[in-house]
N, C-alpha and C positions, 0 to 999 in steps of 0.2 A: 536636516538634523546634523548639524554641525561636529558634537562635541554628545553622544551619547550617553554617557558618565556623567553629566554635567544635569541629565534632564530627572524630575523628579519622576518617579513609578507613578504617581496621581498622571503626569502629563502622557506617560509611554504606554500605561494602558486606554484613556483617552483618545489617543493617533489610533492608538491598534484596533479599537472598537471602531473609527468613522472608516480606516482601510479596511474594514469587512463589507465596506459597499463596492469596492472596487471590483475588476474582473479577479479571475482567479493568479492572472499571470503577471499582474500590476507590480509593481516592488510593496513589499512589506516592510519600512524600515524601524517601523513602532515595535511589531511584534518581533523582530531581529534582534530589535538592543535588548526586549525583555526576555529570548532565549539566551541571552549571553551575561543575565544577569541571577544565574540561580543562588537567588537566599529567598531565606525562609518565608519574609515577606512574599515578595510574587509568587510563590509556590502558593501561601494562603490566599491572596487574592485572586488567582488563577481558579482555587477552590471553591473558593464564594459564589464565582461566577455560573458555578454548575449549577445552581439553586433557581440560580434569575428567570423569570416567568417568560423572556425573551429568548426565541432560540438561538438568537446575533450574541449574545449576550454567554448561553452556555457554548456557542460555537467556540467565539473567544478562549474562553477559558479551558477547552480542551484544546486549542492550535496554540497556547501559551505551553501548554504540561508537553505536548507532545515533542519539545523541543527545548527544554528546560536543562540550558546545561549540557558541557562535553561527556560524551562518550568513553566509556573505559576499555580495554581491552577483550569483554564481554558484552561489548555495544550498549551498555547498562549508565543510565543518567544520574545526578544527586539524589532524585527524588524518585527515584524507581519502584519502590514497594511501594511507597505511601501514593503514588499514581494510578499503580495498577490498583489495589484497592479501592480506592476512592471511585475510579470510574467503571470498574466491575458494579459495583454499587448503585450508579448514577443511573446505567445503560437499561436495567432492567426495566424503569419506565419513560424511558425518552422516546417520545414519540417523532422526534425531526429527522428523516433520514439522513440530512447531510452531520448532522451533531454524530449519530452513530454513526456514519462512514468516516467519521473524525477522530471519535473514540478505537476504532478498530484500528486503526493508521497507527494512532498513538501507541498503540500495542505493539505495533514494527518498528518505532523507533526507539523502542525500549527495548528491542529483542527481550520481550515478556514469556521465554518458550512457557512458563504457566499459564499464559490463556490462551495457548491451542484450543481445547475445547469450546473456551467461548467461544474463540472466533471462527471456528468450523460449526456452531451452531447459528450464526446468521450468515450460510454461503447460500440458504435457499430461499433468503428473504426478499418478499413480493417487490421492496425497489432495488433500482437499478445502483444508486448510490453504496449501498450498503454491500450490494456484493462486488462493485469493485472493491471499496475496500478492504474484504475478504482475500477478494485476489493478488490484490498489491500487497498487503502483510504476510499472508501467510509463506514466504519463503525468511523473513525474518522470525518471523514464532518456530516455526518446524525445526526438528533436532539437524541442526548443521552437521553430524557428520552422518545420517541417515535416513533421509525423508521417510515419512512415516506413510503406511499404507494410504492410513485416511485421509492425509493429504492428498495424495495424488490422486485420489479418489473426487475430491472435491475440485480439485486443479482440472481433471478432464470433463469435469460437469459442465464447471463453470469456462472450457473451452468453447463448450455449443452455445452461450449465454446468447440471449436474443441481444445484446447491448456489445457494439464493436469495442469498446474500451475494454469493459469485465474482460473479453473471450482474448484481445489481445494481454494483455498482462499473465490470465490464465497462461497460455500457448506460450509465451514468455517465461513464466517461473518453469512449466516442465520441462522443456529445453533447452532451459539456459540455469535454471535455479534449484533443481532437485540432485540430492548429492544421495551417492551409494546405488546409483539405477544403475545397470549395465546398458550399454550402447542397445543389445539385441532387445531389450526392451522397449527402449526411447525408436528407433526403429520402428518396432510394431504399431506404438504411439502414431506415429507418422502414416503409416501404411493405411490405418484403420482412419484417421481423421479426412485424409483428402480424399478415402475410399466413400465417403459419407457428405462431402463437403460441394458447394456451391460454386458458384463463381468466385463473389466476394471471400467465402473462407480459403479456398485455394489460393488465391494471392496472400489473403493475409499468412498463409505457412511460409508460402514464398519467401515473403519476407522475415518470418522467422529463420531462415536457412540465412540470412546476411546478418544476423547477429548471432549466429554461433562462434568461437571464438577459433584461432585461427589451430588447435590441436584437437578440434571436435572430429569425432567418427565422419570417413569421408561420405560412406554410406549412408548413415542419417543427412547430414545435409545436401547430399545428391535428392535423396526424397523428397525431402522439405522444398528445395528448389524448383522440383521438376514437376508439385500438386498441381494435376487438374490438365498433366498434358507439357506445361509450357518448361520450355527449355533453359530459362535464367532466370531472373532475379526479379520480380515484379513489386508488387506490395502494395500497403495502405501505411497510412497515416500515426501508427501507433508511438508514444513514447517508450523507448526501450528501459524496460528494466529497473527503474527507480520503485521506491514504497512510497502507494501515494498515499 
């Protein structure tokens, strides 16, 4: 696609609906020109799309909202009320987990800190999709300058998660994305997780201890580093930090 400007919305949501057969990490360049293109229109057909009896079809249409348009100073999109209502709306009976892990996402790229609740009320949902989503949003919902109790609350749940992605992103937002904790706390966090943890979770702290940032408590990531025994820096496979 050449010349994106040039292609009609009939053609850009067409590309964007066959790239939803693709893998997850294929290039998207259909659904790209339609996030870079927020009027009114794609906003309504984005809309429409919640409705369709196809869950490819409602996925679409919320990985079109959830990225509708530059970000303001408050990480807030053109279409940001009329988003999160809409799909507060939708979610109540959607039955596809990846649509709601889609929805929930869409919530952190709105930094929507109004559906905190919602989205702390699918952190103990039976698929695995939905509560990563949980775990990848919720440092964008949560009050930036003071993680709220029941965050962190859900954050150390969904540490233990049977699902390595969830438990990595969790372990990731508390040590890297929760604001207003004191160190002696984040600490204890640490103390108690590799006091509890496996093989597999002691590396994965491991590696949380290499993406702390380079002014972090030497203390905590002394912890963090040393879960389960081992002296450096080990790990798995997690992607650091993004909202997925």
């Amino acid at each position: 696609m050449h010349d994106p400007g040039a292609v009609t919305a009939d053609e850009l949501f067409a590309g964007a609906l066959a790239g939803q057969e693709n893998e997850d990490d294929a290039p998207v360049p259909f659904l790209v020109a339609l996030h870079r293109r927020p009027t009114r229109e794609v906003f309504d057909r984005a809309a429409r799309l919640l409705s369709c009896a196809e869950p490819v079809q409602r996925r679409l249409g919320v990985l079109v909202l959830r990225e509708l348009g530059p970000q303001d100073q408050d990480g807030r999109r053109p279409f940001t009320t009329e988003t999160v209502r809409l799909l507060r709306r939708a979610m109540r009976d959607e039955p596809d987990p990846q649509v709601l892990r889609w929805t929930i996402s869409t919530f952190g790229y709105h930094c929507a800190h109004e559906t905190l609740d919602t989205v702390l009320g699918y952190a103990g949902h039976e698929d695995w999709p939905v509560r990563f989503g949980v775990a990848a949003a919720l440092p964008s919902v949560a009050d930036p300058d003071r993680t709220e109790e029941r965050v962190v609350d859900a954050l150390l749940r969904l540490s233990g998660d049977d699902d390595e992605d969830v438990r990595w992103y969790a372990l990731y937002a508390l040590f890297n994305e929760t604001s207003g904790v004191p160190d002696e706390r984040k600490r204890a966090w640490a103390a108690a997780l590799a006091a509890d943890a496996d093989a597999e979770r002691c590396a994965e702290l491991r590696h949380i201890g290499t993406t702390l940032d380079e002014d972090a408590d030497q203390v905590l990531r002394q912890l963090l580093l040393s879960a389960g025994g081992a002296d450096g820096a080990g790990g798995t496979g997690g992607a650091a930090g993004a909202t997925g």
